[in-house]
C-alpha positions in Angstrom: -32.3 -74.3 -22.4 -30.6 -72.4 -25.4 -27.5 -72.6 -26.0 -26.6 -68.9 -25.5 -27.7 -69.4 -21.9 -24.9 -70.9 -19.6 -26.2 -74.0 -18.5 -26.7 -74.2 -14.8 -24.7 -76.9 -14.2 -21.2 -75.3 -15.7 -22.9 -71.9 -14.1 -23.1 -73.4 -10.6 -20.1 -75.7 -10.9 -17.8 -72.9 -11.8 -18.9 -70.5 -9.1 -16.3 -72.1 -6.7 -13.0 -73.5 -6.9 -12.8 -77.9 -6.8 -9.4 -79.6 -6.3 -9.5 -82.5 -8.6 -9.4 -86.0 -7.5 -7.0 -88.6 -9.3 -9.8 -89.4 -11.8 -11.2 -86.2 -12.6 -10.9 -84.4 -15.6 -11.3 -80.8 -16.7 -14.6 -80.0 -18.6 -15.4 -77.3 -20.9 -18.8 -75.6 -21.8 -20.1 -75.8 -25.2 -19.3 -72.4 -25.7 -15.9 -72.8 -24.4 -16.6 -70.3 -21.6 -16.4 -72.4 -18.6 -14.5 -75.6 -17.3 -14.8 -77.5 -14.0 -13.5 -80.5 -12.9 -15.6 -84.1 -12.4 -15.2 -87.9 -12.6 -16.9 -89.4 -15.0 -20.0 -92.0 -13.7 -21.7 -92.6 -16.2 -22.4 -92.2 -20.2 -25.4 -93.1 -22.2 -24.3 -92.4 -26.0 -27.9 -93.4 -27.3 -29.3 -91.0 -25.3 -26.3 -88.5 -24.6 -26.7 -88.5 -20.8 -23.6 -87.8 -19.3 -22.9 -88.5 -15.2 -20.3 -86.7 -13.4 -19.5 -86.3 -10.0 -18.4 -82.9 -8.8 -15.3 -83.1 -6.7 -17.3 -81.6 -3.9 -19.5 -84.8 -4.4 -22.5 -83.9 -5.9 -23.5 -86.1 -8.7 -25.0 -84.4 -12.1 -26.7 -85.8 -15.0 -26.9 -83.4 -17.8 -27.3 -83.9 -22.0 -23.7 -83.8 -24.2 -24.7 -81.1 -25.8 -23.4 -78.7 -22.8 -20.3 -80.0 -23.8 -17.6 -79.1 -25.9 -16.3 -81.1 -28.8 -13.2 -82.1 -27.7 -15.2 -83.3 -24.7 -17.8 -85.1 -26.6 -14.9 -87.0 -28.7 -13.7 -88.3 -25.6 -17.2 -89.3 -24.6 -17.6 -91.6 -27.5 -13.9 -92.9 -27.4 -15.3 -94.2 -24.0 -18.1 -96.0 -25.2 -21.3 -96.9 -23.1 -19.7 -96.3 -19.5 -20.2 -98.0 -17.2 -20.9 -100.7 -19.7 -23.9 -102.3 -18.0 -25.5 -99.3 -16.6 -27.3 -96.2 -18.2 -26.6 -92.7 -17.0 -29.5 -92.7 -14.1 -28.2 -94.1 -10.3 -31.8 -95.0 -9.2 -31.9 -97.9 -8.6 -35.6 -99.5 -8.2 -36.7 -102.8 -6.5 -39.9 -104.4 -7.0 -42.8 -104.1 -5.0 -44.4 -106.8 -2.5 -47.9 -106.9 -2.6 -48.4 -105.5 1.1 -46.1 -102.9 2.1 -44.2 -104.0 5.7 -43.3 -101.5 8.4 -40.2 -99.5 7.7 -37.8 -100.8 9.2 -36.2 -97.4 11.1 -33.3 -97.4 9.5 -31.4 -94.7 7.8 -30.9 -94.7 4.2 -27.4 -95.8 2.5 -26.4 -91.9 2.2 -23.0 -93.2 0.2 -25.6 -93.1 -2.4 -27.2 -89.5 -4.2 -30.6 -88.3 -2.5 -33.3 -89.2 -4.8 -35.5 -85.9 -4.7 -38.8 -86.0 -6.4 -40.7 -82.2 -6.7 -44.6 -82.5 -5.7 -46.3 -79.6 -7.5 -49.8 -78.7 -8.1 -53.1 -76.8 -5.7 -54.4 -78.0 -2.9 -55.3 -81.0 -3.4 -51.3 -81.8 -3.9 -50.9 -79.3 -0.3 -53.4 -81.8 1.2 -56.2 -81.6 3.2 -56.6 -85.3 4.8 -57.3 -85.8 8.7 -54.9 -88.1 10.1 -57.4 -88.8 13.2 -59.7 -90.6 11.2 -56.6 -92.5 9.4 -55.1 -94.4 12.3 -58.7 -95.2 13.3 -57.8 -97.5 9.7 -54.6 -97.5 9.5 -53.8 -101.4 11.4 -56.4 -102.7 8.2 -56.1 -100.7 5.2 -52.6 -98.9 5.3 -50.4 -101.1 8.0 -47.3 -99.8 7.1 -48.5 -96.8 8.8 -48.9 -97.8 12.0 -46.7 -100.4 14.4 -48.0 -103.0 16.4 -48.7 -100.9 19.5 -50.8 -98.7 17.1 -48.5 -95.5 16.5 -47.5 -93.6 13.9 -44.4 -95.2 12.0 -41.5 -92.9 10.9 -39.8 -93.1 8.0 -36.4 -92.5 8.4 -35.1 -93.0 4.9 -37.6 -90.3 3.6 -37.4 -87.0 4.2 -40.6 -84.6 4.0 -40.1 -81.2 2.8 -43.5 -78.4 2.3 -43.0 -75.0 0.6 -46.2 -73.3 0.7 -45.9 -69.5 -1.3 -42.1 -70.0 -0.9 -42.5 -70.3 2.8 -40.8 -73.3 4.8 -44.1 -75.3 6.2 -42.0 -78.8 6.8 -38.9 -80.3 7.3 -38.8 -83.8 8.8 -39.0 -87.7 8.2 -42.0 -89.4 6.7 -45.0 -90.0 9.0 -48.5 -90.1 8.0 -49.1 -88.1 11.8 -48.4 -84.9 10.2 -47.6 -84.6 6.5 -47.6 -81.1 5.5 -47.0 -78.3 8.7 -50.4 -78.4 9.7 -51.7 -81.1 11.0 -53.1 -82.6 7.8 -51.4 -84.7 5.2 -51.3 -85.3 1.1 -50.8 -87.5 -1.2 -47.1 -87.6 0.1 -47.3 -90.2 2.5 -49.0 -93.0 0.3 -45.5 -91.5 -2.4 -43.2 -91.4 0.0 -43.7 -95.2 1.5 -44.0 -96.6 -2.2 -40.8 -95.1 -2.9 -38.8 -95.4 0.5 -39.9 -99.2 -0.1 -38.7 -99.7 -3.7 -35.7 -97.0 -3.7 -32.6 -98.3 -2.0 -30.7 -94.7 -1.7 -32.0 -91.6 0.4 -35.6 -90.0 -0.7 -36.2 -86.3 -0.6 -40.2 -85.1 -1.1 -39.8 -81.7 -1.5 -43.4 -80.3 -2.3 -44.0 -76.6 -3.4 -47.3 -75.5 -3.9 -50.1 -73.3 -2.8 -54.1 -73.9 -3.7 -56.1 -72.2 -6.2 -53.8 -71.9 -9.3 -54.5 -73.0 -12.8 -51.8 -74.5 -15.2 -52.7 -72.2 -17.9 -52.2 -68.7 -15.8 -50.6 -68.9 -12.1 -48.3 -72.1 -13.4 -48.1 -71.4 -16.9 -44.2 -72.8 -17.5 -41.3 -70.4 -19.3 -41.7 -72.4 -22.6 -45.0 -71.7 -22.9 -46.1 -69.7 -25.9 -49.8 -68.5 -27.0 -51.4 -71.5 -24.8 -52.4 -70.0 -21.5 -55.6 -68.4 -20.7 -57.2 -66.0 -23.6 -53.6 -67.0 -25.0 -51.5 -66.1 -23.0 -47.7 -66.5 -23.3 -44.9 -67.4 -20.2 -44.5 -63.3 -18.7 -42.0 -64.0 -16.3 -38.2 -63.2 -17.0 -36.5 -65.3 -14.3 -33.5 -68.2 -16.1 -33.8 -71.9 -15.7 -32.2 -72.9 -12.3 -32.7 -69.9 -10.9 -36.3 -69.2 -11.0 -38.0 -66.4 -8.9 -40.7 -63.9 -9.3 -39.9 -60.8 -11.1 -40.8 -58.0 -8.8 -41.0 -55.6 -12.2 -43.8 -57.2 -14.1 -45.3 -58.6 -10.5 -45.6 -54.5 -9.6 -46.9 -53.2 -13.6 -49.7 -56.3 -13.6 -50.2 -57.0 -9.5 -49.8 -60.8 -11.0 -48.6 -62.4 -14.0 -49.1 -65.7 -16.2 -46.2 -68.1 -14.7 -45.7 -66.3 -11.6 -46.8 -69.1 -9.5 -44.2 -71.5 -11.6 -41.4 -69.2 -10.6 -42.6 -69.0 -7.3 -43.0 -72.6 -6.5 -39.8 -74.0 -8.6 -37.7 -71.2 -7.3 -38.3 -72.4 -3.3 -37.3 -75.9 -4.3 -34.4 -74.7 -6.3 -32.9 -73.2 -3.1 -33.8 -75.8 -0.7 -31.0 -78.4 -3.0 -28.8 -75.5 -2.8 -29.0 -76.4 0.9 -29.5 -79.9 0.7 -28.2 -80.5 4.1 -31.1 -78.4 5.7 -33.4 -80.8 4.3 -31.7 -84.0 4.2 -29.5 -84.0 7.3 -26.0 -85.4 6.5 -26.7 -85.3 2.5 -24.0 -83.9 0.0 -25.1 -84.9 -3.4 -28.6 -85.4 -5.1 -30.5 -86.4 -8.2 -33.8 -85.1 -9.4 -35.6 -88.7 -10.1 -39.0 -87.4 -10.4 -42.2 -84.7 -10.6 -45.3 -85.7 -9.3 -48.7 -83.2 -10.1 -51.9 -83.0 -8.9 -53.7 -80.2 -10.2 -57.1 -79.2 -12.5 -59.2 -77.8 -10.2 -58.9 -74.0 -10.9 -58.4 -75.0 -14.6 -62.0 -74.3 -16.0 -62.6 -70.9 -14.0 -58.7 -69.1 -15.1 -56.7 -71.4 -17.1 -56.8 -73.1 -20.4 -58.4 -77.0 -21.0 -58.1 -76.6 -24.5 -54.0 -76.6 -23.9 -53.7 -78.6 -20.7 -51.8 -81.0 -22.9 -49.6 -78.7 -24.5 -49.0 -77.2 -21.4 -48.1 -80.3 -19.6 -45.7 -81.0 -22.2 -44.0 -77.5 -21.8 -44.2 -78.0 -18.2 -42.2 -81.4 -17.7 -40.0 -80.3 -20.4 -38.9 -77.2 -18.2 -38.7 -78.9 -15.1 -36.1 -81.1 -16.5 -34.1 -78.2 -17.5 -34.9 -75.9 -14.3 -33.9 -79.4 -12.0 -30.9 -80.4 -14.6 -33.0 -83.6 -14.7 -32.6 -85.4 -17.9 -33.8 -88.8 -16.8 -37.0 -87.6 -14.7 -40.2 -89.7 -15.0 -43.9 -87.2 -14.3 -47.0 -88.8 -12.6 -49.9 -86.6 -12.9 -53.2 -87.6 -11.3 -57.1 -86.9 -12.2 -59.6 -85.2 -10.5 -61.8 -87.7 -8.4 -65.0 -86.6 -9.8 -64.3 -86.9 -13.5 -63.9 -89.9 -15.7 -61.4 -90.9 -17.9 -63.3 -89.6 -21.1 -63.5 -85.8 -18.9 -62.1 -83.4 -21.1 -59.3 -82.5 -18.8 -59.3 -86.2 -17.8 -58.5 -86.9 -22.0 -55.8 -84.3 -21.7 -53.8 -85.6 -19.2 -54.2 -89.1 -21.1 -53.3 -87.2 -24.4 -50.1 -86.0 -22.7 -48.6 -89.2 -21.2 -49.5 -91.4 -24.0 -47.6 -88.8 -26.8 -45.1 -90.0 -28.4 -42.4 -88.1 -27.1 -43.5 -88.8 -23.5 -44.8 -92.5 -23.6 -42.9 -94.3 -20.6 -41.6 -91.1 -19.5 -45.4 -89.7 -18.2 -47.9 -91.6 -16.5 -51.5 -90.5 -15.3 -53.2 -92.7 -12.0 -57.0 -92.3 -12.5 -58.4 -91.3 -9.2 -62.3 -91.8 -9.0 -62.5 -95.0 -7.9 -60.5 -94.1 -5.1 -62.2 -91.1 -4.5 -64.7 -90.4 -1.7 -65.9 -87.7 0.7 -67.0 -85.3 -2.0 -65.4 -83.5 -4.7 -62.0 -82.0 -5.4 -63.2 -78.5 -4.9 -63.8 -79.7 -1.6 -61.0 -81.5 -0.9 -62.8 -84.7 -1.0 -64.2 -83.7 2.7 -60.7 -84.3 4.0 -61.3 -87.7 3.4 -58.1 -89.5 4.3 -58.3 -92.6 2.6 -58.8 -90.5 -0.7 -55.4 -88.8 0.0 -53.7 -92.1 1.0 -55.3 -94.2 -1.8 -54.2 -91.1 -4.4 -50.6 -91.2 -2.7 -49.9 -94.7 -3.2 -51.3 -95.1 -7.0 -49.2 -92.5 -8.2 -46.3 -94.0 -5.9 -46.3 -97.1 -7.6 -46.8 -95.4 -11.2 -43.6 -93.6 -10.7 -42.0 -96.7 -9.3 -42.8 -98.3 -12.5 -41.7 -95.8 -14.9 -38.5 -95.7 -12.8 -38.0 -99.4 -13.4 -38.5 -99.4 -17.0 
């Protein structure tokens, strides 16, 4: 974000009027614009994560830099705060080796919702058949199922589907119906993995559509020269408040990143109304982006720059979801091997220096069957579930680094 641009946080926080609470303090902008009012959770000084929680309770994680000096001073008077904890509030407990049944309860919602953004094509929307599933379900994935042979509900996950910026679901975690339409993604294997290891409230909110390439439809804002024929970001929409521009969508009929405004601007305005989506929620935390995507790359985007663009595309999804902290699973297409070319990309990415422990990529063709991912692996559902819980448990362990 530059620093002429008001960051979203003071932006949002300074929209409405708080009444301070006996620890809060007054904040000002780097700029010295705005102010608000927050307690002070958290401060990371070797990373210069601050954690504040807004005195209508919504807890934000943001870099000092949006800060002013004055603000900053008083930052490093405090020292590493709390002293034994860094500026991130997920907490992350290890894994047994077979998953039990959830337990029906509701989640600890004293605690920020832990909302992780699933973004990709269709694979990501999912295409797995559920019948076929609980034919499985009491010997391969027995979480799903209880003893009497139906569908468990999660009720400490909550499963959220934007399709072309269009509400498609909105309820707990069940593998009987994971994305509006009878059919289910890689979200249930997620969600379970991290409903099992997260001890606070988990939001999937998934926002996606099929057929879109990285390097045109999702091609991110700080994207420059390495879209399609080298293209460049065309969209004029400002982090935290993405949408499509209407202008350039009439001149063109379509534009490179107009899927990325699409898709990030629907999740954007579901945590303006967490609530809706997490009944009884008041404060949140972007924990995670999860990606499953490559399919459409060869025919309209760019392999050459999937890396690149990866890079640019975690980068501004911590800045559109004031995310800081945020860990990114990506996942492979089944067919292809780890030596693929867009396979090699993904690997280039995550294993970067600037994104090693931050990135991780599940390799999916061993799990893979029913076909290819063009077609959607023949709705096999042990594919989508077997895809769902590797990257699961790869984001539960860059969480618990």
């Amino acid at each position: 974000m530059k620093n002429k641009r008001i960051p979203i946080i003071l932006a949002a926080v300074t929209s409405a009027l708080f009444l301070a609470t006996s620890h809060a303090r007054s904040w000002t902008s780097a700029d010295g614009v705005k102010t608000f009012e927050g307690e002070l959770k958290s401060y990371d000084p070797e990373k210069g994560v601050v954690g504040v929680t807004l005195a209508n309770g919504r807890a934000l994680n943001f870099t000092q830099d949006k800060l002013s000096a004055a603000d900053i001073a008083f930052l490093k008077e405090q020292g590493k705060f709390p002293a034994d904890q860094a500026a991130s509030s997920t907490s992350v407990a290890a894994l047994p080796d077979v998953l039990p049944d959830p337990d029906g309860k509701e989640a600890d919602m004293s605690k920020p919702v832990q909302v992780f953004i699933m973004m990709g094509q269709s694979n990501m929307l999912g295409f797995g058949n559920p019948g076929p599933l609980k034919a499985v379900a009491a010997e391969k994935f027995p979480y799903l199922v209880d003893d009497g042979g139906s569908w468990n509900v999660r009720k400490d996950v909550r499963n959220v589907f934007f399709c072309m910026a269009q509400l498609k679901y909105n309820d707990w975690l069940t593998a009987e119906n994971g994305n509006g339409g009878g059919k289910f993604g890689p979200e249930i294997g997620i969600g379970n993995y991290l409903g099992q290891a997260i001890k606070a409230p988990v939001l999937l909110l998934k926002s996606c559509v099929g057929n879109r390439a990285l390097g045109w439809d999702l091609l991110p804002p700080s994207a420059v020269g390495t879209g399609k024929d080298g293209k460049s970001y065309q969209g004029t929409s400002q982090s935290g408040n993405r949408k499509v521009c209407e202008e350039t969508k009439a001149k063109s009929g379509w534009y490179a990143g107009l899927q990325y405004d699409q898709d990030v601007g629907a999740a954007q305005q579901a945590l303006k109304e967490l609530a809706t989506y997490y009944p009884g929620a008041t404060k949140f935390e972007v924990a995670g982006f999860f990606w499953w995507q490559g399919n459409a790359e060869a025919g309209k985007g760019s392999i050459e720059n999937y890396d690149k663009n990866l890079a640019f595309l975690f980068n501004d999804l911590k800045k559109d979801f004031n995310a800081p902290d945020a860990k990114f699973v990506c996942a492979t297409l089944g067919e292809h091997d780890k030596n693929a070319p867009l396979s090699q990309k993904m690997y280039d990415f995550a294993e970067s220096a600037e994104f090693k422990g931050k990135a991780a990529v599940f390799f999916t063709k061993p799990v893979a069957n029913g076909g290819s991912s063009g077609s959607h692996y023949g709705g096999n559902p042990e594919t989508y579930m077997s895809v769902g819980e590797g990257m699961g448990k790869a984001m539960v362990e860059l969480l618990s680094k």
